[in-house]
C-alpha positions, 0 to 999 in steps of 0.5 A, spaced: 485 526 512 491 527 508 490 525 501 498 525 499 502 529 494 501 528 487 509 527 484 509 529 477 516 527 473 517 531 465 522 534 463 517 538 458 517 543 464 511 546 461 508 540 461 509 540 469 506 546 470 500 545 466 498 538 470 501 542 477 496 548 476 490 544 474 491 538 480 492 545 485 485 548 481 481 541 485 485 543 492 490 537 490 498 538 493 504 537 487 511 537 486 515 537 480 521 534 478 524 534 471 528 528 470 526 521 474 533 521 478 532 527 481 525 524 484 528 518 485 534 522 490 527 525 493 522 521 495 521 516 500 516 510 500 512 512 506 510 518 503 503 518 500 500 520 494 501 518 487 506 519 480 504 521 475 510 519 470 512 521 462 513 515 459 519 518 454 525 522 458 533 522 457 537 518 462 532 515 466 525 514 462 519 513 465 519 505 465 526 505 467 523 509 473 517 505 475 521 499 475 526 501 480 520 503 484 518 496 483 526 493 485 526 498 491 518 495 493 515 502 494 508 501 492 507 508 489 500 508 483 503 510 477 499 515 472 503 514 466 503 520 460 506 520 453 505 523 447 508 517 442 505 513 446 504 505 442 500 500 444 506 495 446 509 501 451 501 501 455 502 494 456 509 493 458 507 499 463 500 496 465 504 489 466 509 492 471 504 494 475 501 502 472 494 504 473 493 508 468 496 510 462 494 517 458 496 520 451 496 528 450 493 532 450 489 529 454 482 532 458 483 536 464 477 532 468 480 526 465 486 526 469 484 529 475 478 524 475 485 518 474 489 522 479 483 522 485 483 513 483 490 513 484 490 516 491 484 513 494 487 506 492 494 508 495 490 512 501 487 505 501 493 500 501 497 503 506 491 503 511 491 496 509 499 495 510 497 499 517 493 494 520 497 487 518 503 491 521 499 492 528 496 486 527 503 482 527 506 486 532 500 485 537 501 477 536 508 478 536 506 480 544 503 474 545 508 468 549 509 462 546 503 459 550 499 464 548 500 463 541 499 455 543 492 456 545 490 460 540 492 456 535 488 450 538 482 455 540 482 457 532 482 450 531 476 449 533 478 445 540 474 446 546 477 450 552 477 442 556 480 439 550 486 444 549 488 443 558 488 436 557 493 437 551 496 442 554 497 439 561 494 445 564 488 447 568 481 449 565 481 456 569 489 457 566 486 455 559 481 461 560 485 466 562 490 464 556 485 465 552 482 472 555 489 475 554 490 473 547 483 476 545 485 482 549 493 482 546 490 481 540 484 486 539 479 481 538 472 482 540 469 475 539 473 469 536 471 469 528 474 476 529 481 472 532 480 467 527 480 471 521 487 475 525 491 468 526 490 466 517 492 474 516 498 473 520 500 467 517 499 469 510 503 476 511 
């Protein structure tokens, strides 16, 4: 599986190249950018990986950048690094959503170790968002009396119960059902259950 691309933003470019080398040592795959406009001109949200982030840059600092990430909605885990770094700055970057905050020099197995927890987390957020998406599409699928049914199978109503209801026949009911459980990819009705609240949630 692919594990994405670790984007580095410094302006310091031995610095970049220092963290770039040491990623691509344990197999990781990079790209540089000096400035954060120049990875906000670049990068889309769909693409994996993770960003590690200087926290003091001219024009567009750090925390400038990772608040139009959060604007645009790309969910990217940020790794922030500084060499000034102060307690108010880590928070405010923390608040915002950061998932690590390190100061230089730092140890190389410390970053890495940060590095591979920042692309497992994306890895397992957008399997999670891929699977809300498609489960949203399949009950986009099903018709407006299928979803009826399943609302009322859901809760807890009998097949007999929802045909009197519904003013329809047992077996009709019963074959609403059958084609919700396929639509929907659900495989016993706890399954279906737990479907139908993340739909309503999302």
């Amino acid at each position: 599986m692919d594990s994405g691309t670790v984007f580095i933003v410094d302006d310091e470019e031995a610095v970049r190249d220092s963290i770039a080398m040491l990623l691509r040592s344990v197999g990781l795959r990079t790209q540089l950018f000096a400035e954060a406009t120049s990875f906000l001109r670049q990068y889309r949200g769909e693409l994996a990986g993770c960003l590690v982030l200087d926290v003091r840059m001219p024009r567009m600092s750090g925390l400038e950048l990772q608040q139009e990430l959060n604007r645009r909605g790309w969910t990217l885990p940020v790794i922030f690094i500084t060499g000034h770094g102060d307690v108010p700055m880590a928070v405010e970057a923390m608040r915002a959503g950061a998932l690590d905050f390190l100061q230089k020099p730092f140890k190389d197995d410390d970053l890495i170790r940060r590095v591979q927890k920042a692309l497992d987390q994306d890895a397992r957020e957008r399997a999670a968002l891929a699977g809300r998406d498609q489960l949203r599409q399949n009950f986009e699928e099903l018709t407006a009396r299928e979803r009826e049914v399943a609302r009322r199978i859901v809760a807890g109503q009998a097949n007999k119960a929802v045909a009197l209801d519904l003013g329809l026949s047992e077996r009709t009911v019963e074959l609403h059902r059958a084609h919700v459980m396929q639509k929907m990819e659900a495989r016993n009705l706890a399954q279906l259950v737990q479907m139908l609240l993340q739909v309503d949630s999302a």
